[in-house]
FIKOLZA-1660 file (N, C-alpha, C; in steps of 0.1 Angstrom, whole numbers, plus 5000, padded with zeros to 4 digits):
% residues 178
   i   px   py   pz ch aa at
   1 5646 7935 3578  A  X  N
   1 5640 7925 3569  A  X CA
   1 5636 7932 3556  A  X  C
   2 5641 7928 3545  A  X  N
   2 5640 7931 3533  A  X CA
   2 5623 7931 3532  A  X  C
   3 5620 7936 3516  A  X  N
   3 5607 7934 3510  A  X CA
   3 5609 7918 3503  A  X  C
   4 5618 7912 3500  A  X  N
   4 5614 7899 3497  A  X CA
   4 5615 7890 3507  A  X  C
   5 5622 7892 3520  A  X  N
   5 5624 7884 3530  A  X CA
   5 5610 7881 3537  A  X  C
   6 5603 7892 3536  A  X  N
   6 5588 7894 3544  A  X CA
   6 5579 7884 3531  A  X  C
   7 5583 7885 3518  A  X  N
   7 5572 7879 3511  A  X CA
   7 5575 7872 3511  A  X  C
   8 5585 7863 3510  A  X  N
   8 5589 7849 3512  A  X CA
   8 5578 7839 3525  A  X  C
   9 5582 7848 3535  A  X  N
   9 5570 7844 3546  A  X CA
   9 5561 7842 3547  A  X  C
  10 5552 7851 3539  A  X  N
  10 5541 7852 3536  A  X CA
  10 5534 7839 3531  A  X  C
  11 5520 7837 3537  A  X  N
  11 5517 7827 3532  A  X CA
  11 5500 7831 3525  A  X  C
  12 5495 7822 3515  A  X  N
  12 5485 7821 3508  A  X CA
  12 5471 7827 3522  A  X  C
  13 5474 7816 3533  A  X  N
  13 5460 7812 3539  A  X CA
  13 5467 7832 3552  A  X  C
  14 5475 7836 3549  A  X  N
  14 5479 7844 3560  A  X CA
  14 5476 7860 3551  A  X  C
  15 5476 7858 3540  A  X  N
  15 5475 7866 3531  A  X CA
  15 5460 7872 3532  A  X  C
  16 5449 7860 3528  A  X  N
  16 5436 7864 3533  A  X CA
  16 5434 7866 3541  A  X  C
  17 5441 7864 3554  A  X  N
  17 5429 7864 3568  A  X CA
  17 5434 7877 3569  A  X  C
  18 5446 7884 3566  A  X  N
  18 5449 7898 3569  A  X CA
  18 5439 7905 3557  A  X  C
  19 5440 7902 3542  A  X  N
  19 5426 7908 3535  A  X CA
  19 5412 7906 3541  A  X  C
  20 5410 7899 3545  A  X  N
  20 5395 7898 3556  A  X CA
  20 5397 7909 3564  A  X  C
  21 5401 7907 3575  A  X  N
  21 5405 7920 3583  A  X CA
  21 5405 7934 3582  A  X  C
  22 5413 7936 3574  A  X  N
  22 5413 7945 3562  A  X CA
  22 5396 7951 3561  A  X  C
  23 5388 7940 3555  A  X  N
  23 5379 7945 3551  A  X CA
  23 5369 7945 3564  A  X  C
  24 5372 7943 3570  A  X  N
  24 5363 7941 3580  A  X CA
  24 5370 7956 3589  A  X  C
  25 5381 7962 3589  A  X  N
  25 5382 7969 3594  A  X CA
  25 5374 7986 3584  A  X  C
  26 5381 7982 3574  A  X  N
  26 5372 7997 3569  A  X CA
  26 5357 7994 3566  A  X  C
  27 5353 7983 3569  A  X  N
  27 5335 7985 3566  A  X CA
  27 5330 7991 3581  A  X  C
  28 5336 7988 3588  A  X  N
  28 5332 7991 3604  A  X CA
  28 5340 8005 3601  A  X  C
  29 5349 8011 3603  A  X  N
  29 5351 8022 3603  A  X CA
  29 5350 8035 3589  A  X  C
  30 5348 8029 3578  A  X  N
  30 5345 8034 3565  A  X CA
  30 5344 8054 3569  A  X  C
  31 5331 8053 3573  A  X  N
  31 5328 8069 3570  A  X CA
  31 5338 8079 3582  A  X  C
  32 5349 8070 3591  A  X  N
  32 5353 8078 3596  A  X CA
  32 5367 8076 3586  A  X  C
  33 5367 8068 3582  A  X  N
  33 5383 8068 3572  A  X CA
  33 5380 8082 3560  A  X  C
  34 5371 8083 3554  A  X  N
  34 5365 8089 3544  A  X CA
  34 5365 8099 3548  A  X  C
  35 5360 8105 3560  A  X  N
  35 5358 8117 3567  A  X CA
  35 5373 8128 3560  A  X  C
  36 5364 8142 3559  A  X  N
  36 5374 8152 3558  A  X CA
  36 5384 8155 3573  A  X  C
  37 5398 8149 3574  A  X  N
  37 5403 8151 3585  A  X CA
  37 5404 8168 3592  A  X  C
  38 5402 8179 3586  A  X  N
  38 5403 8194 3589  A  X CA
  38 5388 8195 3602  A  X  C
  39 5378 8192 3594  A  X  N
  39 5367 8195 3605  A  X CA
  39 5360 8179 3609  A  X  C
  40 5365 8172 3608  A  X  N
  40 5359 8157 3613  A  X CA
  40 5346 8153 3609  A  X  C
  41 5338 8157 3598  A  X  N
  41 5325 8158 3588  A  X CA
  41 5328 8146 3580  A  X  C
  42 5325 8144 3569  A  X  N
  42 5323 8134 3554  A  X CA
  42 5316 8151 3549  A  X  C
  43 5325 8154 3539  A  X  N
  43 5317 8161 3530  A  X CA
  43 5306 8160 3523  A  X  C
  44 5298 8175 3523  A  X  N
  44 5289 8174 3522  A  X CA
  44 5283 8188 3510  A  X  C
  45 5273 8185 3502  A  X  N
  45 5272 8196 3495  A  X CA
  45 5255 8200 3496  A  X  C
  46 5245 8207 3487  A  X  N
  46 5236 8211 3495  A  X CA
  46 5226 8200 3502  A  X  C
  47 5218 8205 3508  A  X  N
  47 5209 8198 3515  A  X CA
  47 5196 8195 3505  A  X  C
  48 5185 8187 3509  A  X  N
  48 5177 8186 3500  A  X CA
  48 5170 8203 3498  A  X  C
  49 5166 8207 3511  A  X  N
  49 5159 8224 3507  A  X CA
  49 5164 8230 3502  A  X  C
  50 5179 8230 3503  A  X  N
  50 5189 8245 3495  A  X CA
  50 5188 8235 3481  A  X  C
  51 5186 8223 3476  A  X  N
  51 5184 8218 3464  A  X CA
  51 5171 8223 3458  A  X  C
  52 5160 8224 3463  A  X  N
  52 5151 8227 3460  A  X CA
  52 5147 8240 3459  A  X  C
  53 5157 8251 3466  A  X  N
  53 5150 8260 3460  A  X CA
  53 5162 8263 3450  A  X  C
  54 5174 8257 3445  A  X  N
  54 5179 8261 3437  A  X CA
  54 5173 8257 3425  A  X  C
  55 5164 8246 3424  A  X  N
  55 5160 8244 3409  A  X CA
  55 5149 8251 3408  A  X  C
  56 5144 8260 3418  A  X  N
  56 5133 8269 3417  A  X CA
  56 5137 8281 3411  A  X  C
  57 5149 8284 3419  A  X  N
  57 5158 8296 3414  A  X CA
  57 5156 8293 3393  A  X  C
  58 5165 8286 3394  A  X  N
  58 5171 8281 3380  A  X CA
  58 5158 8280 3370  A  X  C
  59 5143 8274 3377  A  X  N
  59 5133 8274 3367  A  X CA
  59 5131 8288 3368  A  X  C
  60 5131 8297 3377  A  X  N
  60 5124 8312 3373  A  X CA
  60 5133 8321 3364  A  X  C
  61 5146 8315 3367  A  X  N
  61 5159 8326 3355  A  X CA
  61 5156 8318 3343  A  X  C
  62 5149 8306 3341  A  X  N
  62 5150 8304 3325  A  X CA
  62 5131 8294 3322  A  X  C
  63 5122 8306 3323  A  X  N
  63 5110 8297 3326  A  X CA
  63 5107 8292 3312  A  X  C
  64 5102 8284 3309  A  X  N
  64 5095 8274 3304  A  X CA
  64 5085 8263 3310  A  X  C
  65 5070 8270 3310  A  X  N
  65 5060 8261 3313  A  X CA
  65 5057 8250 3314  A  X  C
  66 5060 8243 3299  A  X  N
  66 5063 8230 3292  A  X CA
  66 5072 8222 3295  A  X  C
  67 5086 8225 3308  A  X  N
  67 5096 8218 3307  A  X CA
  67 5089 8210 3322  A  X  C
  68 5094 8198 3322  A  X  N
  68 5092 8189 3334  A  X CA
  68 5108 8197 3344  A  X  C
  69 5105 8193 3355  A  X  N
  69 5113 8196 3363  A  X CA
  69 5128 8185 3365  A  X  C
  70 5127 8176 3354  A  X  N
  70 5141 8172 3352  A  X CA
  70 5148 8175 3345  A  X  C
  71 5143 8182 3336  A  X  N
  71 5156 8194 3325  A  X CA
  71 5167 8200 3343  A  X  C
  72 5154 8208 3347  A  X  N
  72 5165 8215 3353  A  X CA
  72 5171 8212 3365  A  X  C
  73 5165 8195 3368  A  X  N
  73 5174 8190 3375  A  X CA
  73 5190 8184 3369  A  X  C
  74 5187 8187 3358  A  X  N
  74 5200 8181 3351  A  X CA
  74 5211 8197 3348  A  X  C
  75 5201 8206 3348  A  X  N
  75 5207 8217 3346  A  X CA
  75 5213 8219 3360  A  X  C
  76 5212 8215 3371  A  X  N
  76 5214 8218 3387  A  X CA
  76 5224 8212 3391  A  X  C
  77 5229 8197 3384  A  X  N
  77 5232 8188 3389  A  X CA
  77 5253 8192 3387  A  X  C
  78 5256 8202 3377  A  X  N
  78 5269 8202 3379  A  X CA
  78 5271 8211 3388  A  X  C
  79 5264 8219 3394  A  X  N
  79 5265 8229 3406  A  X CA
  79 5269 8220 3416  A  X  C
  80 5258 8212 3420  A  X  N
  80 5256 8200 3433  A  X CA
  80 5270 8194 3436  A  X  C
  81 5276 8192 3422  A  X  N
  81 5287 8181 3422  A  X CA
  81 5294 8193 3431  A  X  C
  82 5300 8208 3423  A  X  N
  82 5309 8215 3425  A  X CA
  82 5306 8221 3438  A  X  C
  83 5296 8218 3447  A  X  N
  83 5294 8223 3459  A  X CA
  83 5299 8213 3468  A  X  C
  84 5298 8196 3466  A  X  N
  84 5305 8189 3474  A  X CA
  84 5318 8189 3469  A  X  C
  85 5330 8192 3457  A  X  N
  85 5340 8194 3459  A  X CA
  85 5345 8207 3465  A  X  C
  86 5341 8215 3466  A  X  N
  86 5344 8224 3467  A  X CA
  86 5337 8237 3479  A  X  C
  87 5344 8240 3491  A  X  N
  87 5334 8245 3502  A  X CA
  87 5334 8261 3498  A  X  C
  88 5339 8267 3492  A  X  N
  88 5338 8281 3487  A  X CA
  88 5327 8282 3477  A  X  C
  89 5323 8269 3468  A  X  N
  89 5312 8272 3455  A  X CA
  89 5297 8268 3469  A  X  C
  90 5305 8261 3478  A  X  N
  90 5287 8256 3488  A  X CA
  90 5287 8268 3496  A  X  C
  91 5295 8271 3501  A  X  N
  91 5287 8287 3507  A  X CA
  91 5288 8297 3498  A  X  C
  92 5288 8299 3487  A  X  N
  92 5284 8311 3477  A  X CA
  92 5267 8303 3477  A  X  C
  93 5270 8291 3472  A  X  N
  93 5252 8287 3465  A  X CA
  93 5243 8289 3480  A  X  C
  94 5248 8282 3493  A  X  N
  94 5238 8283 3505  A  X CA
  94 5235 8296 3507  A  X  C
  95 5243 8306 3506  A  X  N
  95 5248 8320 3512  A  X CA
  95 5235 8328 3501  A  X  C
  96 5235 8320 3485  A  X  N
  96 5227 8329 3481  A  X CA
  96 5212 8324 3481  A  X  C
  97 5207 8312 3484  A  X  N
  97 5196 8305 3487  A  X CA
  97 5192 8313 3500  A  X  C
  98 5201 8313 3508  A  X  N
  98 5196 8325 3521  A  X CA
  98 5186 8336 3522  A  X  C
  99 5198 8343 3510  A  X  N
  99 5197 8355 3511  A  X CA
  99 5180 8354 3501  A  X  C
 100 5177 8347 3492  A  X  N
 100 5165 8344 3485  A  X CA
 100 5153 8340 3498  A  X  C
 101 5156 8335 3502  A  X  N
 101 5148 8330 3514  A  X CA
 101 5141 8339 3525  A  X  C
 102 5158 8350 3525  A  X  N
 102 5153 8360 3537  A  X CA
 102 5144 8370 3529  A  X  C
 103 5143 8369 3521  A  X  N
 103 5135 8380 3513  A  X CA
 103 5122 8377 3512  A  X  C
 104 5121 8363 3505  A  X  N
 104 5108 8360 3504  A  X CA
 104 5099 8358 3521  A  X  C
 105 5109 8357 3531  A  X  N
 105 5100 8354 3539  A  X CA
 105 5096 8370 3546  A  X  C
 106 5103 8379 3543  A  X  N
 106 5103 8393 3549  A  X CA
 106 5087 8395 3535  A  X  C
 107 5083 8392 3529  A  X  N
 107 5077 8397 3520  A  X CA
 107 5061 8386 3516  A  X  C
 108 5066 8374 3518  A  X  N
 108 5058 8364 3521  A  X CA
 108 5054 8355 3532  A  X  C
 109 5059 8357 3539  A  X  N
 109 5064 8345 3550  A  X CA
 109 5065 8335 3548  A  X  C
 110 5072 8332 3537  A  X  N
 110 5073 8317 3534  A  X CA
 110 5089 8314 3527  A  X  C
 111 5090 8304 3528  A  X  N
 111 5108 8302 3520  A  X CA
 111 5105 8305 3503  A  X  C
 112 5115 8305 3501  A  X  N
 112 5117 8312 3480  A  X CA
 112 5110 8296 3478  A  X  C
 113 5114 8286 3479  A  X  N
 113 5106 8275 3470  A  X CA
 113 5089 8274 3471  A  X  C
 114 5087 8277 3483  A  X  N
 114 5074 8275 3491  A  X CA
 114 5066 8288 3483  A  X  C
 115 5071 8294 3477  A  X  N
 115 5061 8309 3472  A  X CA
 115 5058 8307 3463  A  X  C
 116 5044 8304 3458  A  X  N
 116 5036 8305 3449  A  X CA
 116 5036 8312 3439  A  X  C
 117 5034 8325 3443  A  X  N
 117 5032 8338 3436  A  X CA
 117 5050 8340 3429  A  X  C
 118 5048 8343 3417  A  X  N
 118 5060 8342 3409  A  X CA
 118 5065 8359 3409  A  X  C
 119 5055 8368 3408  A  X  N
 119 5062 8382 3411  A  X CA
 119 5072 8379 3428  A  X  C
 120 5063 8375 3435  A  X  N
 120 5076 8380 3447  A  X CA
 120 5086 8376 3447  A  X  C
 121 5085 8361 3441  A  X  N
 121 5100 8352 3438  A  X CA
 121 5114 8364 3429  A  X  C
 122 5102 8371 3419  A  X  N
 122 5108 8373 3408  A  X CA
 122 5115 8392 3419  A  X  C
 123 5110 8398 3426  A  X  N
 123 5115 8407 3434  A  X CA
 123 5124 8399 3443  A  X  C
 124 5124 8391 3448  A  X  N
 124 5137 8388 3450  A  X CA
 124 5148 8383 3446  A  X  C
 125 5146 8380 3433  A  X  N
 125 5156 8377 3425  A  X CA
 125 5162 8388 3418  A  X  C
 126 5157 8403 3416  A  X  N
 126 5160 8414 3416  A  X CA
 126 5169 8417 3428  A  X  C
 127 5165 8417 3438  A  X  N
 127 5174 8424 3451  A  X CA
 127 5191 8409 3447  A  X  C
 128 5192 8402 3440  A  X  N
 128 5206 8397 3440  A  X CA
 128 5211 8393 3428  A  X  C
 129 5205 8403 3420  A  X  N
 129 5203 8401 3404  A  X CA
 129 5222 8402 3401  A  X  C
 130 5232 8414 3404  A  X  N
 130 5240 8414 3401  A  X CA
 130 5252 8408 3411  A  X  C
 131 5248 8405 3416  A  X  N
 131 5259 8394 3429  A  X CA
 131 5264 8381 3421  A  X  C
 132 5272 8376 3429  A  X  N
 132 5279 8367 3427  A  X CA
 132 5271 8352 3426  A  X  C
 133 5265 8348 3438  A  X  N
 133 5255 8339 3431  A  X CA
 133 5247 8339 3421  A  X  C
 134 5241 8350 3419  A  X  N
 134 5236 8351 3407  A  X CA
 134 5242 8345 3396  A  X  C
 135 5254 8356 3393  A  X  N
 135 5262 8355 3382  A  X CA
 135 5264 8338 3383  A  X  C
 136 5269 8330 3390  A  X  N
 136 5271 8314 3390  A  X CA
 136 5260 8309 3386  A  X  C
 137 5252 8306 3388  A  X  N
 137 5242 8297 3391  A  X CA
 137 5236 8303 3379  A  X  C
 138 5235 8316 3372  A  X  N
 138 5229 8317 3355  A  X CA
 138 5242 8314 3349  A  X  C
 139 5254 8315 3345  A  X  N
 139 5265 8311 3339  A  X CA
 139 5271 8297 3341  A  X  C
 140 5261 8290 3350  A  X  N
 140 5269 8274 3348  A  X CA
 140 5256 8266 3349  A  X  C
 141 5245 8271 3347  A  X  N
 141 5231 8264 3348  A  X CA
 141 5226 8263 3331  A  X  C
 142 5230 8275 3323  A  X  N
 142 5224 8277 3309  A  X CA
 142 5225 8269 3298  A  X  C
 143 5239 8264 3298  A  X  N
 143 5247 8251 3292  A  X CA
 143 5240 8239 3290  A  X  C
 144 5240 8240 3308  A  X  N
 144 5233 8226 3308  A  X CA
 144 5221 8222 3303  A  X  C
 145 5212 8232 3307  A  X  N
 145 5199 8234 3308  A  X CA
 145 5194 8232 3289  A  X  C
 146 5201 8237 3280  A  X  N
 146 5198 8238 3266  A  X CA
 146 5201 8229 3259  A  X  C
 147 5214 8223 3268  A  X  N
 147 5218 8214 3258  A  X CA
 147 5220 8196 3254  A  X  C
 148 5202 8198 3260  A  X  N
 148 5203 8182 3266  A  X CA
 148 5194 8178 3254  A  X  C
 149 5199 8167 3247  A  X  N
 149 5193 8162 3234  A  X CA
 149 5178 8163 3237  A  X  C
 150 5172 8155 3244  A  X  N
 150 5161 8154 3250  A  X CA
 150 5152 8163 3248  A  X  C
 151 5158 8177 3251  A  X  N
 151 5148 8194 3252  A  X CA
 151 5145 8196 3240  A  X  C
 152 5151 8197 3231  A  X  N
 152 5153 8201 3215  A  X CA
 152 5144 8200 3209  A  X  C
 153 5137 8191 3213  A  X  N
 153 5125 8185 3197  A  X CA
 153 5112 8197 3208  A  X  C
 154 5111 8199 3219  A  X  N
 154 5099 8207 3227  A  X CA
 154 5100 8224 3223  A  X  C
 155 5115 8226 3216  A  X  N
 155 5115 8235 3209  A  X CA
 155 5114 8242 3198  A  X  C
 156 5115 8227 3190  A  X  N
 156 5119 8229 3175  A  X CA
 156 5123 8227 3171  A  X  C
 157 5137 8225 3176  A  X  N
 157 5151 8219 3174  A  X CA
 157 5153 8210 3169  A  X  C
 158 5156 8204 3157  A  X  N
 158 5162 8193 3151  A  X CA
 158 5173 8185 3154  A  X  C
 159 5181 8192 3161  A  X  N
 159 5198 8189 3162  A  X CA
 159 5207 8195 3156  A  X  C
 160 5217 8194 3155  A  X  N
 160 5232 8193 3148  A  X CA
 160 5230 8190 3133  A  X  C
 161 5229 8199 3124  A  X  N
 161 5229 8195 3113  A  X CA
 161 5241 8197 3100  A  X  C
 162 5251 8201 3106  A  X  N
 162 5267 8201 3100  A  X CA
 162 5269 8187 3093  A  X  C
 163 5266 8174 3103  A  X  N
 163 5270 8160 3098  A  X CA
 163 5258 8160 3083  A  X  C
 164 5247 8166 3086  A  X  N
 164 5238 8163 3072  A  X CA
 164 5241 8173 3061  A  X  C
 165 5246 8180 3062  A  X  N
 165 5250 8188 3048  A  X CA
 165 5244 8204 3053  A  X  C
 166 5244 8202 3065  A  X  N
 166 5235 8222 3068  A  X CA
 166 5221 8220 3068  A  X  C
 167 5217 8238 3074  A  X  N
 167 5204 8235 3070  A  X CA
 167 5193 8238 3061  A  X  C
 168 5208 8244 3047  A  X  N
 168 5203 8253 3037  A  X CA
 168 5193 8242 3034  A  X  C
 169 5193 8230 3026  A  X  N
 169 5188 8222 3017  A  X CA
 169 5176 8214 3027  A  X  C
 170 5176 8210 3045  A  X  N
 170 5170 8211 3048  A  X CA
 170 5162 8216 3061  A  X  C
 171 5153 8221 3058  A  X  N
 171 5146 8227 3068  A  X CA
 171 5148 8240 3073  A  X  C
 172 5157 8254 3061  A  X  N
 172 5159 8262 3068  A  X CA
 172 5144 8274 3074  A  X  C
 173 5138 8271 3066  A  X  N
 173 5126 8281 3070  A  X CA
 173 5112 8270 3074  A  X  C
 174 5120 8259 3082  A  X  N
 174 5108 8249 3092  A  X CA
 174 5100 8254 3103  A  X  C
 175 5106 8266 3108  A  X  N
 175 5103 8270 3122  A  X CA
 175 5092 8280 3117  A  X  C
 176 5078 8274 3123  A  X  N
 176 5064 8281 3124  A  X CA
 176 5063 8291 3133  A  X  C
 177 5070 8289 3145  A  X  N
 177 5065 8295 3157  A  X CA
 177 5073 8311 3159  A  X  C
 178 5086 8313 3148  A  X  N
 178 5092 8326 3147  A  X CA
 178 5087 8334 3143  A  X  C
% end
């Protein structure tokens, strides 16, 4: 039977009840359709704790007192994405929240978000200073973190001033706090 011989058949009221169906079959089965077929999961990227101590991480590699904690959730947020695409960038980030964790608790007994005290955080962020998590999570966090219109004016910042003529004519010697 051809492809027009079948649509010829086809009727309006036969058309929907198989679109109903349809939908009625992937809402009932959805997250196993979706599911990654290799390990039988739905992908998955950090957890809320390994989220939380990475924006703890990320506030102590770039502190600012004055920043609310959604700068650098916006600074966190292209990691997050590339940890659910990707299972090599989620066990580098988990693997290095670990290793932050196993320190602070060898030294505090508490997890890296949970520690108050900013020297011990800041010793164990020494013991993985030159590793590979490190290097990520300061090289794909800093971008983000600076360059959210929003942060600008808490520093000084004016903006972009190429579209106004530079900033010979205005504002070059505005900044009190240098």
């Amino acid at each position: 039977m051809g492809l027009f011989d079948w649509a010829g058949k086809l009727s309006r009221r036969g058309f929907l009840a198989g679109g109903a169906a349809t939908i009625a079959a992937v809402a009932v089965t959805g997250p196993t359709i979706l599911a990654d077929p290799q390990n039988g999961a739905a992908p998955a990227g950090l957890n809320a704790e390994e989220s939380r101590a990475l924006l703890k991480f990320v506030r102590d590699l770039f502190p600012h007192d004055r920043l609310e904690d959604v700068f650098y959730a916006k600074a966190i947020a292209p990691l997050q994405e590339e940890a659910v695409k990707n299972s090599s960038t989620r066990e580098l980030l988990a693997g290095g929240i670990a290793r932050l964790n196993a320190s602070t608790l060898a030294s505090a007994g508490k997890a890296y978000a949970d520690v108050a005290d900013e020297s011990v955080r800041v010793a164990a962020i020494k013991q993985i200073e030159g590793g590979a998590f490190f290097t990520k999570v300061h090289g794909d966090t800093i971008t983000p973190l600076y360059n959210q219109p929003d942060l600008w004016p808490k520093f000084g910042y004016e903006g972009p001033s190429s579209a106004l003529g530079g900033y010979i004519h205005r504002g070059f010697n505005d900044l009190d706090w240098l």
